[in-house]
Every structure is written in C-alpha cells, then in structure tokens.
C-alpha positions in Angstrom: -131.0 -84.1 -17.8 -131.1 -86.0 -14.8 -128.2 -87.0 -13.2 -127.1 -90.0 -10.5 -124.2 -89.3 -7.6 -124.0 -92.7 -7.5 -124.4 -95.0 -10.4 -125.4 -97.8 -8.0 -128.7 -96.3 -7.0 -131.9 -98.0 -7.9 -134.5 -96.9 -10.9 -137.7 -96.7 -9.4 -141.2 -95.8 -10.5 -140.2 -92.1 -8.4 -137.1 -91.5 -10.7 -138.7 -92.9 -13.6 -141.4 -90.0 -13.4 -138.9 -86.9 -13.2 -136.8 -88.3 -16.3 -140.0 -88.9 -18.1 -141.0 -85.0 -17.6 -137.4 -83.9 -18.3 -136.7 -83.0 -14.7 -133.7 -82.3 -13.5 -132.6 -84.0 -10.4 -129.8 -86.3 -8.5 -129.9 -89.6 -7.2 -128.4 -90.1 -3.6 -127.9 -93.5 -2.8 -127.2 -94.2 1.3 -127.1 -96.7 3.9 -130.7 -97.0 5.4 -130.8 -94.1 8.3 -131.8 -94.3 11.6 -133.6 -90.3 11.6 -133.9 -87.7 10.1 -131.3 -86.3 10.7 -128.7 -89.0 9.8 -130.6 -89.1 6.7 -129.6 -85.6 5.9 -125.9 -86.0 7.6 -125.0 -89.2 5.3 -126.4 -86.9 2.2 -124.6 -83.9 3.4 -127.9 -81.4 3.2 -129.1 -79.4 5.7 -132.1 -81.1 7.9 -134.8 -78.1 6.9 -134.2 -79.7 3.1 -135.3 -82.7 3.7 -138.7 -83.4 3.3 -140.9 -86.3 4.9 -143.1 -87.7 2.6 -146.8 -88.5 5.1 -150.0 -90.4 3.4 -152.7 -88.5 5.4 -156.6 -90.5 5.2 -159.0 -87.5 4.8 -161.6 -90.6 4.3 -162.5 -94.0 3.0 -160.3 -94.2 -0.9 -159.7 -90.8 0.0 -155.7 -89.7 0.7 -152.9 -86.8 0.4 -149.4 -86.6 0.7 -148.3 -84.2 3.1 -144.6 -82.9 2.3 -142.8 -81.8 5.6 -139.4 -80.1 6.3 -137.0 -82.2 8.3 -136.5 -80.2 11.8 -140.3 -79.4 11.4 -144.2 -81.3 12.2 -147.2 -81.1 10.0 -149.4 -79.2 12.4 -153.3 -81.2 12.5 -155.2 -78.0 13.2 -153.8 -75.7 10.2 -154.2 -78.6 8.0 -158.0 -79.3 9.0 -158.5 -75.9 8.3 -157.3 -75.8 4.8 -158.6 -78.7 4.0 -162.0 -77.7 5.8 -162.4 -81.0 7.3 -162.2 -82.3 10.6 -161.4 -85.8 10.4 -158.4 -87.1 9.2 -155.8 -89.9 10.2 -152.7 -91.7 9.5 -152.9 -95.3 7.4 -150.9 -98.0 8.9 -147.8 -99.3 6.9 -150.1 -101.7 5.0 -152.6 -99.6 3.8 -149.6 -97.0 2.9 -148.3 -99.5 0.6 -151.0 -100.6 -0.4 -152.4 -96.8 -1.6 -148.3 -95.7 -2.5 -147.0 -98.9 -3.8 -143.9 -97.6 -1.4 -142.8 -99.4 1.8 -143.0 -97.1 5.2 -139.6 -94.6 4.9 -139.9 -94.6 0.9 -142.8 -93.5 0.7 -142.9 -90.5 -2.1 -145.7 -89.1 -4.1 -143.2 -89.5 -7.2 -144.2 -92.0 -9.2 -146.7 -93.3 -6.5 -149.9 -96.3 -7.0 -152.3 -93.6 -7.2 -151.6 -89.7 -7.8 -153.0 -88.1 -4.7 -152.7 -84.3 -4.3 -149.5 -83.2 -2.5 -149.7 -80.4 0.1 -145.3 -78.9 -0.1 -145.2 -76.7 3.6 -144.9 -73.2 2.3 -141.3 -73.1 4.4 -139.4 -75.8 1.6 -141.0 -73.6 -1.2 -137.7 -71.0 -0.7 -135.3 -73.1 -0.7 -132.7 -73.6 -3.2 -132.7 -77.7 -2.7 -135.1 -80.2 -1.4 -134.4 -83.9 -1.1 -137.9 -85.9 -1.5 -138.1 -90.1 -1.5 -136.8 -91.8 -4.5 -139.0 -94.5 -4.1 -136.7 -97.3 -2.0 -135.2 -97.4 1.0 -132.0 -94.9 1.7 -132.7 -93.3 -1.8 -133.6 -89.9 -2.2 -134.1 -87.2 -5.0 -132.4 -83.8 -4.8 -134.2 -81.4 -7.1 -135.0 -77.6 -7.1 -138.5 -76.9 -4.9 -140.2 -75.6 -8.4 -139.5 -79.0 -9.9 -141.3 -80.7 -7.2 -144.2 -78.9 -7.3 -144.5 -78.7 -10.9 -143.9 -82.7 -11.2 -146.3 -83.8 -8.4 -148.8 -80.5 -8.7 -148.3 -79.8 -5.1 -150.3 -77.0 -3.5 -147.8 -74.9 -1.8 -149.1 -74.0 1.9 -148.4 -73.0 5.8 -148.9 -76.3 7.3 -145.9 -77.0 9.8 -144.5 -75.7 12.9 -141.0 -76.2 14.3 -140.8 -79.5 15.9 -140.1 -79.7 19.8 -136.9 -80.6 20.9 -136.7 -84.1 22.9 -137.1 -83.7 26.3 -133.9 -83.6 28.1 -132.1 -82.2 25.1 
C-alpha cells in the first residue's frame, strides 16, 4: 500500500507507523532544505501543502504537536483559546528530541517517543495532499489529509493565519 518515489529513502519509526495501519503514502527523499519553501520546490508541492510539524509545552510532561501550512504561522492567541490555557511555550531542540525522539526539522508526530495530541490547522484539512515529516532529515511523507488525521488522531482546527511577508519583499 504504501509506496517510496525513491527507493533510497530511509525507514523510520514515522513510515514504519503508516505501513503498520495500512496507510497509503509516498516517500520523498531530498537534499536537506534551507526553507520552507525550498523544501516544497525540491518536492514539487505547492508551499500551502506542506505542513510544519511544532512541539508546543502547554506544561511540565505536558506537550502537542501543532501541524502548520507552509506559507502560514500557528497564531498564540487562537490556540490559547482552544486550548483554554494561557501559558504555553516552545521546547528547545533538546527537550524536542528528547520528548519526539526526532532532531529539530524532522520532527513529526508519526511514529514519535510519546503520542501527544496533534492539532491539523483546519486550512490543510481540504486539501487533496499534505506532506508531513518522515522522521529524518529531508524526508517527508505525502499522504491524503484524512490519512493524517486518522493515523495521528489530530483534532482538526482554525489555528493559523497567513504568515507576513519579509520586510522589504
């Protein structure tokens, strides 16, 4: 069911769990990109389908993986609000790893340490193709949104607005 563009690319815990739920996906194997938007250039996707994988702190042993649309930002004060709480922070690359098992930029909640809950940005839910982390550097998944959210349980909500363009762009 699940097939690799290139045969070269890595298994990893992440591709591991979509072939063990009979998920459909494919494997896309790149040099190491220097954005976001190389990343979806040298995978030939549009930017809006590639998600951002973010480990959010809501609190001591307490985390969630916030899913975010290339082109877009997770916006703080929408997602304090759903969440109901007000304080909440980023982990630094250690404690990431250390709470993922991933390295900072392959960060997924596939096949992650610890199965956090997953918050999708209700704006990738439409889409036809999302490309998530595959769990190692310049690897990535492409699978249907559906398949996403049914293989990490992701709660599917407004949480993003469109990101600013740099200034003197």
């Amino acid at each position: 069911m699940s097939q690799s563009a290139d045969p070269e690319a890595p298994s990893t815990p992440a591709t591991a769990v979509l072939t063990a739920a009979g998920i459909a996906f494919r494997a896309i194997q790149t040099a190491i990109p220097g954005s976001p938007e190389e990343s979806a250039r040298l995978q030939g996707i549009p930017l809006g389908s590639l998600l951002r994988s973010i480990l959010v702190r809501r609190a001591a042993d307490d985390y969630l993986f916030v899913l975010v649309p290339g082109g877009r930002r997770f916006d703080w004060p929408k997602l304090r609000a759903h969440l109901g709480t007000n304080r909440m922070s980023l982990p630094d690359k250690e404690e990431a790893r250390a709470e993922t098992g991933y390295e900072r930029g392959a960060i997924t909640p596939l096949g992650a340490r610890r199965a956090w809950p997953v918050i999708l940005d209700a704006s990738a839910a439409a889409l036809e193709m999302v490309a998530v982390g595959g769990g190692a550097r310049g690897l990535n998944v492409h699978l249907a949104p559906a398949d996403l959210i049914r293989a990490t349980g992701a709660e599917v909500v407004d949480i993003t607005v469109p990101e600013e363009p740099a200034a003197g762009v």
